[in-house]
N, C-alpha and C positions, 0 to 999 in steps of 0.2 A: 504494500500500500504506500507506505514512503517512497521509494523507488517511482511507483507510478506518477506521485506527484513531485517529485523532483524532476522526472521527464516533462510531463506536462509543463510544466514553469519554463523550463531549458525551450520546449517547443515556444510558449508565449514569447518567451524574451526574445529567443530567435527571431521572429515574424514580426517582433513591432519595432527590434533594430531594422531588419527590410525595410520594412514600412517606412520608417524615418527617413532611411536613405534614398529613399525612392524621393520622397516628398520634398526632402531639400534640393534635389533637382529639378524641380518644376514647380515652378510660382505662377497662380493667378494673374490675371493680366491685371484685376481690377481686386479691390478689397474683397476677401470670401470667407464670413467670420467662421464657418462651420471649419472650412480649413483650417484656418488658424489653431481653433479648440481642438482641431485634433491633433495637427503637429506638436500643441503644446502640453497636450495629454504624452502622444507618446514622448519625446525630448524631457518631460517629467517623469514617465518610468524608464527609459533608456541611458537618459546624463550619468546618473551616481553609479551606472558599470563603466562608460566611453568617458568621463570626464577623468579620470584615474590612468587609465589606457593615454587618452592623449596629450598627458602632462609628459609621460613616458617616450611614448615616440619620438624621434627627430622630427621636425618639421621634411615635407618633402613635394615639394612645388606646390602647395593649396590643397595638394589630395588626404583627405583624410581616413585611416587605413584603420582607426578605432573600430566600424563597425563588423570589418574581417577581422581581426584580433580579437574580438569579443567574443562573436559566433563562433570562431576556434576553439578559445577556452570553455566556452557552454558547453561544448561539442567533448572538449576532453572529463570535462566534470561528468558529466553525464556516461560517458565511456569506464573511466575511471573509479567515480565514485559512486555512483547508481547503484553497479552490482553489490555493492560493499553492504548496501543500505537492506533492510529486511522486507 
């Protein structure tokens, strides 16, 4: 049961760093508050794993490489530490 929800969680985080990163590629042309709330929803559950990560990194021409670095580590937690769990 723990396992399963530490997957689960690992799957959420995954998919709303995607989301994030999708999202700050593409801006409205015009004010869209529904977007807004959401990119700030997720960037409010995403920052406190990628905000950590990107102090870390080298800077590397404007690309920001936090949200692969992140999904990695999920990916290894999840590999790693999952089984462990009951």
């Amino acid at each position: 049961m723990v396992r399963d929800t530490v997957g689960l969680l690992v799957d959420v985080m995954v998919w709303a760093i995607i989301a994030q990163a999708l999202m700050s590629w593409f801006r409205p042309r015009s004010y869209n508050r529904t977007y807004y709330r959401v990119l700030r929803f997720l960037q409010g559950a995403t920052d406190p794993l990628l905000e950590p990560i990107r102090r870390l990194l080298p800077a590397s021409g404007g690309l920001d490489f936090s949200p692969l670095v992140a999904i990695v580590l999920l990916q290894l937690l999840r590999s790693v530490v999952a089984p462990l769990l009951p």
